[in-house]
C-alpha positions as CSV (number, residue, x, y, z in Angstrom):
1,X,0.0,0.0,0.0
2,X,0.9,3.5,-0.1
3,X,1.6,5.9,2.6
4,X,2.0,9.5,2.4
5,X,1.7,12.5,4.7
6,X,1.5,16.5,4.3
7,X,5.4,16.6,3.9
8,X,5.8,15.3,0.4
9,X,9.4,14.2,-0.7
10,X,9.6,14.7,-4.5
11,X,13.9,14.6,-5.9
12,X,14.4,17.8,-8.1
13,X,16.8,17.2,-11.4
14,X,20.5,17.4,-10.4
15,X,22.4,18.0,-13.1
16,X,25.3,17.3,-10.9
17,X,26.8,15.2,-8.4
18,X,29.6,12.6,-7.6
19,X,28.0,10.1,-9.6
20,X,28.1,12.3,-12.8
21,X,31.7,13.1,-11.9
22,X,32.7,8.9,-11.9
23,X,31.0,8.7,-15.0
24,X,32.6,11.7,-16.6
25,X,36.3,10.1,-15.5
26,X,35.7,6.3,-16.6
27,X,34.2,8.0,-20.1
28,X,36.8,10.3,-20.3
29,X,40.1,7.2,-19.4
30,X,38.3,5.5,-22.0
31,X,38.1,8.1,-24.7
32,X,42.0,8.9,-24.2
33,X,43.0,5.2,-24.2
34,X,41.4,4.9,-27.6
35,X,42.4,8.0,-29.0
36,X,46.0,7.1,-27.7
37,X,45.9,4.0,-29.6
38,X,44.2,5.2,-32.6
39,X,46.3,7.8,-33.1
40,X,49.9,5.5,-33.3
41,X,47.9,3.7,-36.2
42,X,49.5,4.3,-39.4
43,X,45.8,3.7,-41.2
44,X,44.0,6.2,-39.2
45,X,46.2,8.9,-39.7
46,X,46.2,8.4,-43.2
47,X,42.1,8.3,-43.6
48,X,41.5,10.6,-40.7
49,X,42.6,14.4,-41.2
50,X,44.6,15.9,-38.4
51,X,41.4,18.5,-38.1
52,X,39.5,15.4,-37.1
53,X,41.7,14.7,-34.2
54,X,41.6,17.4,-32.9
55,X,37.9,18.0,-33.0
56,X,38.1,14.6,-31.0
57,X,40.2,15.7,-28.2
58,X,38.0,19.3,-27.8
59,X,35.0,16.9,-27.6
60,X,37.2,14.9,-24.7
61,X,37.9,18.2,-22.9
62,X,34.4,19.3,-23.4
63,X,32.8,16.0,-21.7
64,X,35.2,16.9,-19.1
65,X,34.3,20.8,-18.5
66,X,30.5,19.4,-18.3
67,X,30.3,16.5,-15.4
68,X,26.8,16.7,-15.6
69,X,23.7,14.7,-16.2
70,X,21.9,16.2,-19.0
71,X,17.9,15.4,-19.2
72,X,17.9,12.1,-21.2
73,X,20.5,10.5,-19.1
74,X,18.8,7.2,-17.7
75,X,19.5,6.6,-14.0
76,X,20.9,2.8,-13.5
77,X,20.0,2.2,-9.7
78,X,22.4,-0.4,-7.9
79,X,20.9,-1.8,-4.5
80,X,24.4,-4.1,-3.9
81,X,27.2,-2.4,-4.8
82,X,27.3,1.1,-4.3
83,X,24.9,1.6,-1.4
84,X,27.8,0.0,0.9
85,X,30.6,2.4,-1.2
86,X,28.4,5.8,-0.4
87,X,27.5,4.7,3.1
88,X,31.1,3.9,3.7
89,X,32.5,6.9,2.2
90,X,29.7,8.9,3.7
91,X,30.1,7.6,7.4
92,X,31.6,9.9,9.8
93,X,35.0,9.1,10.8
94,X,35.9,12.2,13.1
95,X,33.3,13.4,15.6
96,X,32.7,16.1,17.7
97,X,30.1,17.9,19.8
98,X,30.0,20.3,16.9
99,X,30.8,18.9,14.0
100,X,31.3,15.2,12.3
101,X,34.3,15.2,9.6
102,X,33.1,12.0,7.1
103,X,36.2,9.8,5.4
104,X,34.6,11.6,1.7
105,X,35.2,14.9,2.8
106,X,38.8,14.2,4.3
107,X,39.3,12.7,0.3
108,X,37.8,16.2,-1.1
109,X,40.4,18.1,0.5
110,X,42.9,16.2,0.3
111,X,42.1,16.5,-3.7
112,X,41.5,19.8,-3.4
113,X,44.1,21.5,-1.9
114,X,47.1,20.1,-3.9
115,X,44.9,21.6,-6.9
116,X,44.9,24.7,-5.7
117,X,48.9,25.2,-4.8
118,X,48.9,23.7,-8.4
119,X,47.2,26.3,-9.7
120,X,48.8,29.5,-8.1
121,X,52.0,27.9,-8.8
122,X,51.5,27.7,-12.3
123,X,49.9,31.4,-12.7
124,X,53.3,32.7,-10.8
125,X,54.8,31.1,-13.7
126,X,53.1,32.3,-16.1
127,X,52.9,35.6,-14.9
128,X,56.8,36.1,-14.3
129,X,57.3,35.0,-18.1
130,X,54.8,37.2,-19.1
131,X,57.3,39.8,-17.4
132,X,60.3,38.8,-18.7
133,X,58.8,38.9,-22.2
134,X,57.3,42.5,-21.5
135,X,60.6,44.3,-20.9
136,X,62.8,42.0,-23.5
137,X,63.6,44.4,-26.9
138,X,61.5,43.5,-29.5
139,X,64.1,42.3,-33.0
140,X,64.8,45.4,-35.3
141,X,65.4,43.1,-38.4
142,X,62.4,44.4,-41.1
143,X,62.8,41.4,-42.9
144,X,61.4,39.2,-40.1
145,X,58.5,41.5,-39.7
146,X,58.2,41.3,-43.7
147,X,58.2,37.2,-43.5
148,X,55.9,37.0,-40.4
149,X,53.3,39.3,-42.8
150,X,54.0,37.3,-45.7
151,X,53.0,34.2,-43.2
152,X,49.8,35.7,-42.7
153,X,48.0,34.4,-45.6
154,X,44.7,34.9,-44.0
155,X,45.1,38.5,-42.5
156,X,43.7,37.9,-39.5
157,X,46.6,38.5,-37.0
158,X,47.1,41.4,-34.9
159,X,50.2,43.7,-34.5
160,X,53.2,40.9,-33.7
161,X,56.3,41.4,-31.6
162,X,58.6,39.4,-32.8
163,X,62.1,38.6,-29.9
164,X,65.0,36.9,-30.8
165,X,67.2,35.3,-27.7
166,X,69.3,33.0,-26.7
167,X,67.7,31.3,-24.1
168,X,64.5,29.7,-26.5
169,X,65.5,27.1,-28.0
170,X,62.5,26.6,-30.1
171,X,60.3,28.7,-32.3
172,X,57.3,29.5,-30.6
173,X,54.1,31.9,-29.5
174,X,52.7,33.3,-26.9
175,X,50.1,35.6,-25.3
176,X,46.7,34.9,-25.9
177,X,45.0,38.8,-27.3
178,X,48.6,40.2,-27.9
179,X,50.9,37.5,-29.9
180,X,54.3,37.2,-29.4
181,X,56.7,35.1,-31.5
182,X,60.4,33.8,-29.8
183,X,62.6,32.7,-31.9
184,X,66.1,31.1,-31.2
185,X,69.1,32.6,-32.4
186,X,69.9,29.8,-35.1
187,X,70.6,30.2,-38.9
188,X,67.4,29.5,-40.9
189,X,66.8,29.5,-44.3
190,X,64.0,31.7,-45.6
191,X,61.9,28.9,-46.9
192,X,62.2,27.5,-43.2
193,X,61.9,30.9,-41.4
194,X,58.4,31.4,-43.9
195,X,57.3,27.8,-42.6
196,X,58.1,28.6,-39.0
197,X,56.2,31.7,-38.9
198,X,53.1,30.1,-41.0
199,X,53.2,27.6,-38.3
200,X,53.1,29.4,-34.9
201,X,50.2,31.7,-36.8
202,X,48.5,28.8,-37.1
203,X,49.0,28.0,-33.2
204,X,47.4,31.2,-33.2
205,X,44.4,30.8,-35.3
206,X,43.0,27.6,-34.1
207,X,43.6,29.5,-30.2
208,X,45.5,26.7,-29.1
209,X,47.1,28.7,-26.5
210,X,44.1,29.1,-25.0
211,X,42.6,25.8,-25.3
212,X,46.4,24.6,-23.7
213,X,45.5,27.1,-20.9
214,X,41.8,25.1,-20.0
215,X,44.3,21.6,-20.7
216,X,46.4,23.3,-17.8
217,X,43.4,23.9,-15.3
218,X,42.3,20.9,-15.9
219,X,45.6,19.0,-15.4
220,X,45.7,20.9,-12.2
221,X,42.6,19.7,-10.8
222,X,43.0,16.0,-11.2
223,X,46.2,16.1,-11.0
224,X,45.8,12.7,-9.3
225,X,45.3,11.3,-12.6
226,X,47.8,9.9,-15.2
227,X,45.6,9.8,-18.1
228,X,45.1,13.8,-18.1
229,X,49.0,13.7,-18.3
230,X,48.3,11.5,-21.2
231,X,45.7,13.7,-22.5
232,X,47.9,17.3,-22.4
233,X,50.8,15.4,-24.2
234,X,48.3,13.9,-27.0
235,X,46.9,17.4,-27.4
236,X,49.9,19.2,-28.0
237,X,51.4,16.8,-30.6
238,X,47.9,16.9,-32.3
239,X,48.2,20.8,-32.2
240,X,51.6,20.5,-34.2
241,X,49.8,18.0,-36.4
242,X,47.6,20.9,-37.3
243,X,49.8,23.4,-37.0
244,X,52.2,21.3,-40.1
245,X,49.1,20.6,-42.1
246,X,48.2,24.2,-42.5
247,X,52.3,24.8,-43.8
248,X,52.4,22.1,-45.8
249,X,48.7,23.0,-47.9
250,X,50.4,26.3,-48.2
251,X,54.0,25.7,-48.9
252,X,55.8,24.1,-52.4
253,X,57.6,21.2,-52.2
254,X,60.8,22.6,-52.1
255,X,60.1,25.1,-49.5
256,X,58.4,21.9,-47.3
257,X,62.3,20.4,-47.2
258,X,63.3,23.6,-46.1
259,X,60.7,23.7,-43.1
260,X,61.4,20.0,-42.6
261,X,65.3,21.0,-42.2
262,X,64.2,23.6,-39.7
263,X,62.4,21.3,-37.8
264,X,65.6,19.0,-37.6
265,X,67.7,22.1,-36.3
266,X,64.9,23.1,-33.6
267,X,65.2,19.3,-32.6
268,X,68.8,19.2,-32.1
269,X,69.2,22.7,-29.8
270,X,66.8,21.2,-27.8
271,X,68.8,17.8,-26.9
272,X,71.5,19.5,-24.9
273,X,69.0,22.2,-23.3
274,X,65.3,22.1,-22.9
275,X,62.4,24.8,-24.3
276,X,61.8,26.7,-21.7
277,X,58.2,28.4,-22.1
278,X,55.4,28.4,-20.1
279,X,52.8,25.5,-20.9
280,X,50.0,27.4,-22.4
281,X,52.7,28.9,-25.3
282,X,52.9,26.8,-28.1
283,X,56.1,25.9,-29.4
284,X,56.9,24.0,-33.3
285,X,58.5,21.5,-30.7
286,X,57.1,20.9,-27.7
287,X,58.9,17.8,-26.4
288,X,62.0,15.7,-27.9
289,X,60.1,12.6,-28.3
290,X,61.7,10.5,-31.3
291,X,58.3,8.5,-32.2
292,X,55.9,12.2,-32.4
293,X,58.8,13.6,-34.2
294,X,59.6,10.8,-37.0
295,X,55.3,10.6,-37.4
296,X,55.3,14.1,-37.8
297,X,58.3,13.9,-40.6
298,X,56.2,11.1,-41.8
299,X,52.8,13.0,-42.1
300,X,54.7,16.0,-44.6
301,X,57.2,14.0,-46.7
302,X,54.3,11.3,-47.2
303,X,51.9,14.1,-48.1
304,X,49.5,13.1,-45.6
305,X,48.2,16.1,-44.7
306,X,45.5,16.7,-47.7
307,X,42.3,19.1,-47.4
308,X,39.5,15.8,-47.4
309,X,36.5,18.0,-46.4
310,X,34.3,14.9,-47.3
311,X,35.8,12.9,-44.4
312,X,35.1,15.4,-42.4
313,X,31.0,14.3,-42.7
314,X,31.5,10.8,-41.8
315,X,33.7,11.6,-38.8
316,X,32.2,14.5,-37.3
317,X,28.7,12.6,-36.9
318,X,30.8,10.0,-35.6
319,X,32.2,11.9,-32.8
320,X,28.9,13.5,-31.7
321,X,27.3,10.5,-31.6
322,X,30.3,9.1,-28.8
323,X,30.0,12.3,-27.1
324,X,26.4,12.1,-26.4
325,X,26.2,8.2,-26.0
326,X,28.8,9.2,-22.7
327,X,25.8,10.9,-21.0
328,X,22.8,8.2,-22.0
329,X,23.8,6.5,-18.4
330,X,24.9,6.9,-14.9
331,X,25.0,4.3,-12.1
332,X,23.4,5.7,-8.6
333,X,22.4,3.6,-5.9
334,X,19.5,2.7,-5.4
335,X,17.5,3.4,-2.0
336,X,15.3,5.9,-0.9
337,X,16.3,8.5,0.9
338,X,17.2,9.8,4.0
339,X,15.2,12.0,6.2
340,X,17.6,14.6,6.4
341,X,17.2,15.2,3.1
342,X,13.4,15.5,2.8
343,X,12.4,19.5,2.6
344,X,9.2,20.8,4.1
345,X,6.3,21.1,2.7
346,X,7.4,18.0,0.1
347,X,5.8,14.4,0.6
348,X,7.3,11.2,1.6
349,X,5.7,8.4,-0.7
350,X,6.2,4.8,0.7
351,X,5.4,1.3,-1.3
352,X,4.9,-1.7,-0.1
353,X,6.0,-3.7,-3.2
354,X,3.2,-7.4,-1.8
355,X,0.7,-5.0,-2.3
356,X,-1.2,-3.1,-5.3
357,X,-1.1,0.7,-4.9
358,X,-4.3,2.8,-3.3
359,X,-6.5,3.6,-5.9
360,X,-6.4,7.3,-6.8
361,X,-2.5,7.6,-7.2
362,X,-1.2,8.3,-11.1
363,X,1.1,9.5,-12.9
364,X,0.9,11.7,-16.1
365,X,4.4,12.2,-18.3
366,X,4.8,16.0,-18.9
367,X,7.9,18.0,-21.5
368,X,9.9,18.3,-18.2
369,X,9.4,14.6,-16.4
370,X,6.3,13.4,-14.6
371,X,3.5,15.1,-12.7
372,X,2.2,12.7,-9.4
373,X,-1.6,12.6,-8.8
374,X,-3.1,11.6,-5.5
375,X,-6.6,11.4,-4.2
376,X,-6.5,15.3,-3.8
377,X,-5.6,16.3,-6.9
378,X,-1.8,17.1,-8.2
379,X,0.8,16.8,-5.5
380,X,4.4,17.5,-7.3
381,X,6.7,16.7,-10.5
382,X,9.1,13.7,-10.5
383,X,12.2,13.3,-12.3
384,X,12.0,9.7,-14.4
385,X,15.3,8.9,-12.2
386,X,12.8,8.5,-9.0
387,X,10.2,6.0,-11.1
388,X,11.9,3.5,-9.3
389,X,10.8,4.5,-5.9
390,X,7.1,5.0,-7.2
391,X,7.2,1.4,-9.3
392,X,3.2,0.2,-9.3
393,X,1.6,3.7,-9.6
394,X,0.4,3.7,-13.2
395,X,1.7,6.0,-15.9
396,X,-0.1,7.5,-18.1
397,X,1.7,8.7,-21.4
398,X,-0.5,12.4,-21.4
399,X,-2.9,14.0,-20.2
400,X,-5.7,13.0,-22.5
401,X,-5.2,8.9,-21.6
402,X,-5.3,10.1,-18.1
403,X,-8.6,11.6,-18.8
404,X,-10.1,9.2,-20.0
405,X,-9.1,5.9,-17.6
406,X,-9.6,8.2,-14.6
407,X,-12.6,8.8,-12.4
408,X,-13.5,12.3,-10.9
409,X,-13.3,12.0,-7.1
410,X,-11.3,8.2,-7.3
C-alpha cells in the first residue's frame, strides 16, 4: 500500500553530483586510451585528417568541462554495490560535539588542496614569463617583420612582436589577445623561417594557446590522474599536427624540405638544453620525443596532410554520436532516501512492493518529467530517475489517456 503524509518528498533534477563526476572520468580514461591507440595507427592517420583529431580531443575536454547529467540521461540504480561504497565513504569518521568530519570529505580536501597550490603555482609562472617577455627588446630586423606578414596568408593576425634570444630554444608563440613570436638565435633558411612563422600563426588561429590554458586547469585539478597527463601530451602533438598541415597546404615542395630541415635544427638545440616556455605557449616543438617527431616527418614527406573536407562528414557525426552516447547513463544507488534530506512542505511516498497501490495515485508524463496525482488532486513533479521508488503507480503517457481511464473523485 501506499503511505503519504503533508510533507511530500519529491527529488528535483540534479544535473550534478559525484556520480556524474565517476561517469565523466571512466568515459573520459576510456576516450583517451582509444584516442591514444588510434592515433599511433598508421591507417588512421592516413584516412583521418589531423582537423578530425583534434575535434576529437576538444570533444574529450568538453565532456570533461561538463560532469553533468543532462535530461535524457537514464539513472541505472544499484541496490548491492554502491549503497555499501556511499555509506562507507559517507560515514563519519571524526566526531565532535559540533561537527562530524566524514572519510569523503577528508578525500575532497585532500584532492582539493594540492589543486589549488597547483594552480597558483603555475599562474606565478606564467605571470613572471609574461614579465620577462614584457621588458625583452622587441628584433629590429624588417625582414622578419616582412616574413611573419608574408606568413599571414589569411590576414587575421594582430600587431606581432617578434624577440629573438638565446635562451628559447625553439620557435614559438605566446600571449593569448597580444601574440608574441620567440625565436632562437639559429641560422634558418628563408623557406624554413616562412614555414616557421606560417606555423606558430596557425597555433594562433585555431587559439591553441588558449585551449592549452583550459588543458592546464584541468591538469591541475586531477592532478591525481595519469591519463590527463596522457591527454595534455596527445593534445599538443595533435596541435603540431595541425599546426604542419596548415604549412604544408600552403608551402611548395621545395620550401616543405626547407621547413622540414628547420624542424631537424629546432630538434637538435633542444637535446642539450630544454624549451623553456610556459605550458599554455605553443612551441613548433614541444617535447624531444623521437616517435611524435619521426610521425610528424612522416605525415609532410608522405603528403598526408590533404584538405579531405568529405571525411570530415563521416567523422564528425561520428564523434557527436560518442559524445552524447557518454551521458545516455549513470550508475546511482539505489534506495530511498534519508530523512535529512526530505524539505518541508514535500511528501514522503512509501510502497509496499506485496501490495497493489491505493486507488487514486497516477502518474501523467509531462515535456519536463512526470506530474504525481493523488486522491486530492496534483501533489508535485518527478524526475524519471525516482520511477523506481514509485514502481506500481500507473503511468499514463499524457494528459488526454489520463482523462479518460480516470474517475473524478477516485
Amino acid at each position: 500500500m501506499i503511505h503519504y503524509n503533508k510533507n511530500v518528498f519529491v527529488s528535483t533534477y540534479t544535473p550534478f553530483t559525484i556520480y556524474s563526476l565517476c561517469i565523466t572520468l571512466l568515459w573520459t580514461g576510456i576516450f583517451i586510451l582509444v584516442f591514444s591507440i588510434l592515433r599511433n595507427k598508421k591507417i588512421v592517420l592516413k584516412h583521418c585528417p589531423a582537423n578530425i583529431l583534434f575535434i576529437l580531443l576538444i570533444v574529450c575536454i568538453t565532456r570533461i568541462l561538463l560532469p553533468i547529467e543532462m535530461p535524457f540521461t537514464q539513472a541505472i540504480h544499484c541496490d548491492k554495490v554502491l549503497p555499501p561504497i556511499r555509506d562507507f565513504f559517507t560515514m563519519p569518521v571524526i566526531k565532535s560535539p559540533y561537527m562530524a568530519i566524514t572519510l569523503g570529505e577528508i578525500i575532497i580536501f585532500l584532492w582539493l588542496f594540492p589543486a589549488m597550490l597547483i594552480i597558483q603555482k603555475r599562474i606565478k609562472e606564467y605571470i613572471g614569463f609574461k614579465h620577462i617577455i614584457s621588458i625583452m627588446p622587441a628584433s629590429g630586423n624588417k625582414y622578419l617583420y616582412n616574413l611573419c606578414n608574408k606568413a599571414d596568408i589569411y590576414n587575421d593576425m594582430p600587431e606581432v612582436k617578434i624577440i629573438v634570444c638565446n635562451f628559447i630554444k625553439s620557435p614559438s608563440i605566446t600571449g593569448l589577445l597580444h601574440p608574441v613570436i620567440l625565436l632562437p638565435d639559429i641560422q634558418f633558411s628563408g623557406g624554413g623561417l616562412f614555414g616557421i612563422f606560417m606555423h606558430e600563426i596557425a597555433h594562433y588561429r585555431f587559439k591553441h594557446n588558449f585551449i592549452k590554458l583550459i588543458m592546464e586547469f584541468i591538469c591541475a585539478v586531477f592532478w591525481w590522474n595519469p591519463l590527463f597527463k596522457k591527454l595534455y601530451s596527445e593534445l599538443s602533438h595533435t596541435m603540431e599536427l595541425q599546426a604542419d598541415r596548415e604549412v604544408c597546404l600552403n608551402l611548395r615542395n621545395s620550401q616543405k624540405k626547407e621547413y622540414l630541415q628547420a624542424i631537424a635544427k629546432v630538434a637538435a638545440a633542444n637535446i642539450k638544453t630544454p624549451n623553456i616556455i610556459p605550458s599554455c605557449s605553443s612551441s613548433i616543438l614541444d617535447n624531444n620525443d623521437n616517435k611524435k617527431l619521426i610521425q610528424r616527418f612522416k605525415m609532410i614527406t608522405e603528403n598526408r596532410h590533404k584538405n579531405c573536407k568529405k571525411k570530415h562528414l563521416i567523422f564528425i557525426p561520428l564523434i557527436i554520436a560518442a559524445f552524447l552516447l557518454s551521458y545516455s547513463i549513470v550508475f546511482q544507488p539505489y534506495n530511498e532516501p534519508p530523512n535529512k534530506d526530505m524539505k518541508e512542505g514535500m511528501a514522503v511516498i512509501h510502497i509496499d512492493k506485496n501490495t497493489l497501490p491505493v486507488s487514486g495515485f497516477y502518474i501523467i508524463k509531462v515535456d519536463n518529467g512526470y506530474d504525481l496525482y493523488g486522491p486530492d488532486g496534483f501533489l508535485s513533479g518527478i524526475t524519471p530517475g525516482n520511477l523506481p521508488y514509485l514502481k506500481g503507480i500507473k503511468v499514463y503517457q499524457d494528459r488526454k489517456e489520463a482523462k479518460k481511464e480516470v474517475k473524478p473523485g477516485s
